[in-house]
C-alpha positions in Angstrom: 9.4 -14.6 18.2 8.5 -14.4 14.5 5.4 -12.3 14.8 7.5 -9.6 16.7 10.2 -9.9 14.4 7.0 -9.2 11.4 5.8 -6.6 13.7 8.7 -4.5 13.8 9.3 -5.0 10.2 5.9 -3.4 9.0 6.2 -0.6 11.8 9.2 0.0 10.1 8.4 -0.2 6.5 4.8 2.0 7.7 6.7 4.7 9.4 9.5 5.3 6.5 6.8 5.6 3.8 4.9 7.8 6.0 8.0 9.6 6.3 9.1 9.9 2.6 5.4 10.7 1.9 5.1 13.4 4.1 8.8 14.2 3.2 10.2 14.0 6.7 13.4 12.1 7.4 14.0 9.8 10.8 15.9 7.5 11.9 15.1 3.7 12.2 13.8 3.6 15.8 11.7 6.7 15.1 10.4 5.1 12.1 9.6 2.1 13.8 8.0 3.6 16.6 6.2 5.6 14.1 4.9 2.9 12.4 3.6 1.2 15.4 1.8 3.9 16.6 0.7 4.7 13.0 -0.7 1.1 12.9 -3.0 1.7 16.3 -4.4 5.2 14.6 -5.0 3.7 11.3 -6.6 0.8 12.4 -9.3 3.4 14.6 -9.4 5.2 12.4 -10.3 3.4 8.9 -12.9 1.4 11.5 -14.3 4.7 12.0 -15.4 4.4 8.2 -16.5 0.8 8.2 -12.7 0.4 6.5 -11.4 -3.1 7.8 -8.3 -4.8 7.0 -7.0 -7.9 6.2 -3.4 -10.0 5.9 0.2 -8.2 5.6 -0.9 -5.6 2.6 -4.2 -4.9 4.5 -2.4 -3.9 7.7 0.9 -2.2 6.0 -1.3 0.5 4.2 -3.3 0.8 7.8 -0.2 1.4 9.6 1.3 3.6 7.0 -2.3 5.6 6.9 -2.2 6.2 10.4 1.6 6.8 10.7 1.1 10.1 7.9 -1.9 11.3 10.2 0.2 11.1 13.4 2.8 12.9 11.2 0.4 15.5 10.4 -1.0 15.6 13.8 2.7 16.5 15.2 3.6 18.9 12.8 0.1 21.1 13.5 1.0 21.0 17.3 4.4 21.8 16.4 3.3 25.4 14.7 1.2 25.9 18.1 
């Protein structure tokens, strides 16, 4: 119970400083939801670049990479 209660906590924090970065406002379940997914892209992605990462800090600033890339991915289709 307390690794899901941590998981939605950084998808959370991830997705709303992907959203203030990108300077985009959400709600909370968006923001969690972005964060989540944000954490899956992040994590392919940096291990794309040999980029692995370790412990809470490690994987917040994964999430929140991929969270501003799905960001920037859905405002691009968005303009299409």
């Amino acid at each position: 119970m307390l690794h899901l209660l941590w998981f939605l906590l950084i998808g959370f924090v991830a997705g709303w400083l992907a959203s203030k970065i990108m300077g985009s406002a959400h709600g909370v379940i968006v923001d969690i939801i972005l964060g989540i997914v944000g954490a899956m892209v992040g994590g392919h992605v940096l291990g794309w670049f040999g980029i692995i990462t370790y412990g809470l800090i490690g994987n917040l600033i994964s999430a929140v990479v991929g969270a501003v890339i799905v960001i920037w991915l859905a405002r691009l289709v968005k303009k299409l």
